[in-house]
C-alpha positions in Angstrom: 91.5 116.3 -8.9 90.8 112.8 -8.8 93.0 110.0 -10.8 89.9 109.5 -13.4 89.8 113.2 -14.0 93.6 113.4 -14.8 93.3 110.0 -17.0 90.2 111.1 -18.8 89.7 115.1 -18.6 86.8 115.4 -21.1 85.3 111.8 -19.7 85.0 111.3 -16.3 81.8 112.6 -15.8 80.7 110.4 -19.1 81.7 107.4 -16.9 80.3 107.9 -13.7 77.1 109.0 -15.3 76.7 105.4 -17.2 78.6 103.1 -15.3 75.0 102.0 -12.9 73.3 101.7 -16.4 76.1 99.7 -18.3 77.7 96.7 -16.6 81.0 96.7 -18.9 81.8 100.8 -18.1 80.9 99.7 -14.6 83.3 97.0 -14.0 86.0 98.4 -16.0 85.3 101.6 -13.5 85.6 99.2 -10.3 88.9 98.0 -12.0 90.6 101.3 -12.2 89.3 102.6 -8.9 91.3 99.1 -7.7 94.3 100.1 -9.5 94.0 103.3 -8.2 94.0 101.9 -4.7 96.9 99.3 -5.3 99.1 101.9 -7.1 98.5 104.5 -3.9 99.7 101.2 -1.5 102.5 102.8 0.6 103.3 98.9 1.7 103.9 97.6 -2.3 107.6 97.7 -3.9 108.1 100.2 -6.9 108.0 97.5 -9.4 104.3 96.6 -8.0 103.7 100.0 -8.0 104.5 100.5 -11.5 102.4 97.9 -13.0 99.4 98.9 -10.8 100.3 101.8 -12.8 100.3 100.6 -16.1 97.2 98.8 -15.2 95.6 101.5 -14.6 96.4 103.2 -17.5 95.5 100.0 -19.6 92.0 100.2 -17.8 91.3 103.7 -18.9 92.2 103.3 -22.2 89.4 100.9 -22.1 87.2 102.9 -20.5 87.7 105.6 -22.9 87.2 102.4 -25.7 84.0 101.7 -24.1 82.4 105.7 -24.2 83.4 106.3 -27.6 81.9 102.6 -29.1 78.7 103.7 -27.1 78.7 107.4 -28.6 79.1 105.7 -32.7 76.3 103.2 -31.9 74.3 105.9 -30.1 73.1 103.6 -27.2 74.4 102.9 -23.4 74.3 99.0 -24.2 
């Protein structure tokens, strides 16, 4: 199971399916996958670590933000 899948069970397809159509889900996307990469860097100190980690976290809040403002207004804007 990927990261994306653990930090958004019932989402992760939602996202990958509209991040090419909607530039905000899309660059919030390219952010986590970034975090994901920095938080998995065996060469960073914990404390770097952990706020990759909290980044990420951050970044799929907002992801999850983004999916559910999109499903109230009913478009992919």
């Amino acid at each position: 199971m990927s990261k994306i899948e653990a930090d958004l069970p019932l989402l992760a397809s939602i996202v990958r399916a509209r991040a090419p159509e909607n530039k905000a889900i899309l660059e919030a996307l390219e952010d986590y996958e970034l975090a994901c990469a920095k938080e998995k860097d065996g060469t960073m100190r914990l404390d770097e670590k952990a706020e990759w980690s909290r980044i990420r976290k951050e970044v799929a809040a907002e992801l999850e933000r983004l999916i559910s403002r999109q499903s109230k207004s009913g478009g992919n804007t």
